[in-house]
C-alpha positions as CSV (number, residue, x, y, z in Angstrom):
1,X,-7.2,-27.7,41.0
2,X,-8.4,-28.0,37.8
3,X,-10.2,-24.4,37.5
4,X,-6.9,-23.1,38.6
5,X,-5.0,-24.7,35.9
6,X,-8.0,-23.6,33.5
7,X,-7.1,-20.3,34.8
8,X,-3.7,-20.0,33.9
9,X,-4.4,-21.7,30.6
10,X,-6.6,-18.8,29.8
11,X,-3.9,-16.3,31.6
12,X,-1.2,-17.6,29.0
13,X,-3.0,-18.0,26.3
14,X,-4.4,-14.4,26.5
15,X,-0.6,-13.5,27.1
16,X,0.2,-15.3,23.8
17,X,-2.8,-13.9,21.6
18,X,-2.1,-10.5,22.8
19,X,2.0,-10.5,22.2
20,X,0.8,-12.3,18.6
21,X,-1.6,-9.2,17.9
22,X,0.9,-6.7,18.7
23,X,3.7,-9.0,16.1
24,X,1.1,-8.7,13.7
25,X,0.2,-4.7,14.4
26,X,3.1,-4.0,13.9
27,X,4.5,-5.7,11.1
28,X,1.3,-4.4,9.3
29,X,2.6,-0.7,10.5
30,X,6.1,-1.3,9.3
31,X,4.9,-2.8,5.8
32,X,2.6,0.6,5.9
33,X,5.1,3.3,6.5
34,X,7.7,1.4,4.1
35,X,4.9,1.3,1.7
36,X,4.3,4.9,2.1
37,X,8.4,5.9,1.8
38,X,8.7,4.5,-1.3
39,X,5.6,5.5,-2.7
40,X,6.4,8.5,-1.9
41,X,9.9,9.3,-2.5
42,X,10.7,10.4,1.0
43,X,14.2,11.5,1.9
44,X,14.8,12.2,-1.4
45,X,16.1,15.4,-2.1
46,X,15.9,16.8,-5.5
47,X,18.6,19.0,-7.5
48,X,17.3,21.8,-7.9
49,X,16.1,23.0,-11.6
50,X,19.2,25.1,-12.0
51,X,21.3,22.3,-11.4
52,X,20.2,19.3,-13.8
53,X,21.4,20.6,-17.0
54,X,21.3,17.7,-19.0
55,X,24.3,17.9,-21.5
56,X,24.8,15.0,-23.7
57,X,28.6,15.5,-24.4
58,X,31.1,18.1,-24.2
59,X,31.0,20.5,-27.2
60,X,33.1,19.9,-30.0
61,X,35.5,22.6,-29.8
62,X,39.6,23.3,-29.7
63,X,39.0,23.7,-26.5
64,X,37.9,20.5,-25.2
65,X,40.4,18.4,-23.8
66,X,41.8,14.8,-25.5
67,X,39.3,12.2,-25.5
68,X,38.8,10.4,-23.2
69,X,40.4,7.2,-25.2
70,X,43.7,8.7,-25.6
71,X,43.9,10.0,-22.1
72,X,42.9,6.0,-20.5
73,X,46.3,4.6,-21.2
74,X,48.3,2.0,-19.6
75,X,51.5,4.0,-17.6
76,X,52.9,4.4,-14.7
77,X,51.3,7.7,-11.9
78,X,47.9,8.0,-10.8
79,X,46.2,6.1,-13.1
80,X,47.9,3.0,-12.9
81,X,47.4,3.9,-9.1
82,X,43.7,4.2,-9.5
83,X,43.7,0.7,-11.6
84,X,45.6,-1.0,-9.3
85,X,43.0,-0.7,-7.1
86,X,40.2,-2.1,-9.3
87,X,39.8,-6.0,-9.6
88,X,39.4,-7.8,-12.9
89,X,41.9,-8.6,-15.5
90,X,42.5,-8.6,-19.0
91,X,40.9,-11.4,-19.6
92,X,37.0,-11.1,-18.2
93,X,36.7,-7.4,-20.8
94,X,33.2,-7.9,-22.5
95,X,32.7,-6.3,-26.0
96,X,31.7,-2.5,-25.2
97,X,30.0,-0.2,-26.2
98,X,29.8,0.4,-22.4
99,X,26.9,1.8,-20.6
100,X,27.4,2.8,-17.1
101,X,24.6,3.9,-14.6
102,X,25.5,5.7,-11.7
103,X,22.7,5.9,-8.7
104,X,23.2,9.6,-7.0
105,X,22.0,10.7,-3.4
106,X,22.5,7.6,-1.3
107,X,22.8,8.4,2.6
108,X,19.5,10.2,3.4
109,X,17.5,7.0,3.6
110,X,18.0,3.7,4.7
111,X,15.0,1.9,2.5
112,X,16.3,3.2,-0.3
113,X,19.3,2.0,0.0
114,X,17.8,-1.7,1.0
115,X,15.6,-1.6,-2.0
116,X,18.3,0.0,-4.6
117,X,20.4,-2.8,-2.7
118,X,18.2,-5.9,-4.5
119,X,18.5,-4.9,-7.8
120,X,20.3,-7.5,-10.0
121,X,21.8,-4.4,-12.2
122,X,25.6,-3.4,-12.5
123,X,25.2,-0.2,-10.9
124,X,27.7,2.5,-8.9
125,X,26.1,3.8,-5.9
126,X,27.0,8.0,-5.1
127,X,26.9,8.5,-1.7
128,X,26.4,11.9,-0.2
129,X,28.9,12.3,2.9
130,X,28.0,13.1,6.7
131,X,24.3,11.8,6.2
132,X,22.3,9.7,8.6
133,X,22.5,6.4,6.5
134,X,25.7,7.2,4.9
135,X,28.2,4.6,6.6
136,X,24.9,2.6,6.4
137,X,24.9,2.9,2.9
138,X,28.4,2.2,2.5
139,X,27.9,-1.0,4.3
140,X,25.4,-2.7,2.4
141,X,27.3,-2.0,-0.6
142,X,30.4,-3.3,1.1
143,X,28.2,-6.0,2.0
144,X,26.7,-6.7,-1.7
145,X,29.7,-5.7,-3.7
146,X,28.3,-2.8,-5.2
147,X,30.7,0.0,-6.0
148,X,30.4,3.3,-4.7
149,X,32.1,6.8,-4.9
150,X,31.4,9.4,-2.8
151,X,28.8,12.1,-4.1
152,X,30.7,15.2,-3.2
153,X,28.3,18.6,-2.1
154,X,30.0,21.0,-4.3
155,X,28.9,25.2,-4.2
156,X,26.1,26.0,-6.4
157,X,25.2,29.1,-7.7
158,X,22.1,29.8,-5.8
159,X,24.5,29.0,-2.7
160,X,25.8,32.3,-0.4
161,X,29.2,33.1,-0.9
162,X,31.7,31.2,1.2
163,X,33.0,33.4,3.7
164,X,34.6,31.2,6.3
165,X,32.4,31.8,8.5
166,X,30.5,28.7,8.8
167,X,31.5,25.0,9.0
168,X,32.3,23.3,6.1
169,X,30.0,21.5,4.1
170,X,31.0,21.9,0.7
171,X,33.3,22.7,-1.5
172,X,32.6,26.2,-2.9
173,X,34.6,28.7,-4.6
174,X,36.7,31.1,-2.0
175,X,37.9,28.1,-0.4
176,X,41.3,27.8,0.8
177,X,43.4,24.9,-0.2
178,X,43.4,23.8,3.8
179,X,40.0,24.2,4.1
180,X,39.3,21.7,0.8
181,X,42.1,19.6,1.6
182,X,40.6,18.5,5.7
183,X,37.1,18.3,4.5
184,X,38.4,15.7,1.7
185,X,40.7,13.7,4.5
186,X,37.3,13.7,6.9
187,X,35.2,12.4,4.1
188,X,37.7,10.1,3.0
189,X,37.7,8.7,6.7
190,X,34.5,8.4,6.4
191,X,34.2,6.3,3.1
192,X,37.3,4.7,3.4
193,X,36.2,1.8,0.5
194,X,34.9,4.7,-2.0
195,X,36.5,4.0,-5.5
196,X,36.1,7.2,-7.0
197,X,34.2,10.9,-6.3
198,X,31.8,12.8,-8.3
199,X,30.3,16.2,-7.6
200,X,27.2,17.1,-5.7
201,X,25.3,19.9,-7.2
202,X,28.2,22.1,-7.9
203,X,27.3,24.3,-11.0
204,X,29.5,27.3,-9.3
205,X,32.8,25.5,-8.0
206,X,32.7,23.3,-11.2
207,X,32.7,26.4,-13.4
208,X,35.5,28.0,-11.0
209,X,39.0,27.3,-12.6
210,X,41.0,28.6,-9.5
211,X,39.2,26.6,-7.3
212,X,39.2,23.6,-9.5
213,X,42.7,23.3,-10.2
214,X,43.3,23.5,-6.6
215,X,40.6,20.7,-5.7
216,X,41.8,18.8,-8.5
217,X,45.8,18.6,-7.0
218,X,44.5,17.9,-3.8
219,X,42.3,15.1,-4.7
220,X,45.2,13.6,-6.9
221,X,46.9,12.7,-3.2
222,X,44.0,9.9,-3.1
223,X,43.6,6.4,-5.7
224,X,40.4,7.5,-6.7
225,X,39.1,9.2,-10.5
226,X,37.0,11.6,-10.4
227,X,33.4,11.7,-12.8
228,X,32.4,15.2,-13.7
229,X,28.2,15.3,-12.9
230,X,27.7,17.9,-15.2
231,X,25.1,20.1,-13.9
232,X,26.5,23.3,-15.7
233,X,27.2,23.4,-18.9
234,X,30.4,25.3,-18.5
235,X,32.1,22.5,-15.7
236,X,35.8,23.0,-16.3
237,X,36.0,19.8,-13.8
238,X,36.3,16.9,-16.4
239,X,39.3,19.2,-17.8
240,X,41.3,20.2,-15.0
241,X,41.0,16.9,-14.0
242,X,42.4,15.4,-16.7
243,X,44.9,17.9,-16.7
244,X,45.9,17.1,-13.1
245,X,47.0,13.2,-14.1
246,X,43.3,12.5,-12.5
247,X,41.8,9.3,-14.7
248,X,38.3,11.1,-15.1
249,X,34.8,10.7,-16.8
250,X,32.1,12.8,-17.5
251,X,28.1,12.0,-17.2
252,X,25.9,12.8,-20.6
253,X,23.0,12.3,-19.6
254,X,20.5,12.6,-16.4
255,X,18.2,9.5,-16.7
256,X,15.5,10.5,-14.3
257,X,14.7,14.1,-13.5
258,X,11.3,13.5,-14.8
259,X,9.2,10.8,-12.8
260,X,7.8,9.2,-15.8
261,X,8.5,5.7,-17.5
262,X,8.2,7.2,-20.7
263,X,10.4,10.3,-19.8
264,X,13.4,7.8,-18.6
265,X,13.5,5.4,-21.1
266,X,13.5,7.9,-24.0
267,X,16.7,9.5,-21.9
268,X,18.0,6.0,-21.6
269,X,17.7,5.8,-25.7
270,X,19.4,8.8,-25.8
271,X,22.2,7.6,-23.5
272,X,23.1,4.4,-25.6
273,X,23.2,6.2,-28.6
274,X,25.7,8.2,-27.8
275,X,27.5,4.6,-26.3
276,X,27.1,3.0,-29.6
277,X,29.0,6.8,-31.6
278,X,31.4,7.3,-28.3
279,X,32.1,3.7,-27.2
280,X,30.7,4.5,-23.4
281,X,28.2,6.8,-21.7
282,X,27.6,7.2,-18.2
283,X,24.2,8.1,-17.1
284,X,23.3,9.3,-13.4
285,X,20.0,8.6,-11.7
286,X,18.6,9.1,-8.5
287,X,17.7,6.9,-5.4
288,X,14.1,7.3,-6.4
289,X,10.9,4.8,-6.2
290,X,10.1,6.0,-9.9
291,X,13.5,5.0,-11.2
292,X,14.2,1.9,-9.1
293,X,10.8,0.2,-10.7
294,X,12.2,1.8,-13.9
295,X,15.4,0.0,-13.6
296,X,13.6,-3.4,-12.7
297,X,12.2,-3.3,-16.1
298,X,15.1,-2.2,-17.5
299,X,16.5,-5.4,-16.2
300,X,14.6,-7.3,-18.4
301,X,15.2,-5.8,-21.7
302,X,18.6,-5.8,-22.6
303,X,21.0,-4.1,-24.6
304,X,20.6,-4.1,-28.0
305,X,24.1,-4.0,-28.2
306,X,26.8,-3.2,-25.6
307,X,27.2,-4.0,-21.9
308,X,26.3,-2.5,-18.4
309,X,29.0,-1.8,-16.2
310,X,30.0,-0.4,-12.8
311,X,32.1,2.8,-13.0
312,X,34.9,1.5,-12.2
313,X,35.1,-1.4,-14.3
314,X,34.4,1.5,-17.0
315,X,37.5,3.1,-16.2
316,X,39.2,-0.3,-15.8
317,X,37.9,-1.3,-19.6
318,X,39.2,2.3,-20.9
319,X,42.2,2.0,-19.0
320,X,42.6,-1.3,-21.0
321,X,42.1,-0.5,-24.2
């Protein structure tokens, strides 16, 4: 009797040990491959060269449209639309300049958007459509209460022609109006909470006034503003869209398209001077390892002057003023 019990001592303890050893194993794999992912960067997917023109501001010319502070005024149409559907008041506006930081290319990975999820920074997540961890992505933001717009793929120049002939995936010149206007209502369904929309790539259908003007009415059906990425120097988005009734902003500068600490913080510099001349910048990153430490440390320097801010408290502060 009492070898037999011995027995099945041994029986589930060797049971126990084994399941333990396997916990362990693979916890110790997980940690690994995590390690390794953002190490590594994986998932992300870089813009190409062409496309990360960094322009500081748009040129000062006749041809520019209003500034941005005369077109952000209280009225009635889509603005007040778009406001309405910010939160905050009057009374909780901190002293600008205003520096806001938007985080690009969220929906191909889902530790990325975990880790970029944990940082104690007013950032807007961009979050590319149609991806595996998209609706993840949106989720956890949901979840945090971190803003996000959707990070519209937009035609590039590199890109073949649109002919019609294959599914839509982008808005691209040659488009018709239905075509633009059912991929926006699927992408909408699909990021039902986004607040605003910025482009994806996009140095050829930004550049393209036809298709522009017709994007621009379509996406004035929705209570979103619309923040011109900038990736070609000749972008007529930021205008049409101001044009259009659309509250819009534009990015000056790309924080990150170098990997290096020094590299981002002198384009960081560079982004709150032109806060501290302008009154507000918005800088795009990337949901990179490099720049998520970058921003840790970031976190623990602050502003010399000014305030970091979401997007759409940016446009809710403008909109203000």
């Amino acid at each position: 009797m009492e070898q037999r019990r011995l027995r099945l001592l041994l029986f589930f303890g060797g049971c126990i040990f084994a399941l333990f050893s396997a916990f362990v194993l693979l916890s110790s794999e997980e940690a690994q491959r995590r390690e390794a992912l953002l190490s590594e960067d994986a998932q992300y997917r870089p813009v190409p060269f062409s496309e990360r023109e960094t322009v500081s501001e748009y040129p000062d010319t006749e041809s520019v449209p209003a500034p941005v502070d005369e077109y952000f005024k209280p009225g009635e149409g889509m603005l007040a639309s778009v406001a309405a559907k910010l939160s905050g008041s009057e009374e909780n506006v901190p002293e600008g300049p205003y520096v806001a930081i938007v985080i690009d290319d969220f929906g191909f990975s889902r530790i990325m958007a975990e880790e970029y999820e944990k940082l104690n920074m007013p950032v807007t997540w961009a979050i590319i459509p149609f991806q595996r961890f998209s609706s993840f992505a949106a989720e956890r933001a949901n979840e945090s209460g971190i803003p996000y717009i959707v990070h519209l793929p937009m035609g590039a120049r590199e890109d073949p022609r649109w002919t019609g002939s294959r599914p839509v995936d982008r808005v691209d010149s040659g488009m018709s109006r239905e075509d633009i206007s059912l991929f926006l209502r699927g992408i909408m369904e699909s990021l039902p909470d986004a607040v605003g929309l910025n482009n994806h790539r996009g140095s050829r259908a930004t550049s393209d006034e036809q298709l522009m003007d017709s994007f621009m009415e379509i996406l004035g059906d929705y209570p979103l503003f619309f923040l011109d990425s900038r990736t070609s120097s000749s972008s007529v988005a930021y205008r049409t869209a101001v044009e259009k009734g659309i509250p819009a902003l534009y990015n000056s500068v790309f924080l990150d398209h170098e990997p290096t600490e020094e590299f981002m913080e002198a384009q960081f510099r560079r982004g709150t001077a032109i806060a501290e001349k302008r009154g507000w910048v918005v800088m795009i990153a990337h949901t990179k390892n490099t720049t998520l430490n970058f921003l840790r440390k970031r976190i623990e320097a602050p502003l010399e002057r000014g305030t970091l801010v979401t997007l759409p408290d940016l446009v809710r502060f403008l909109h203000m003023r």
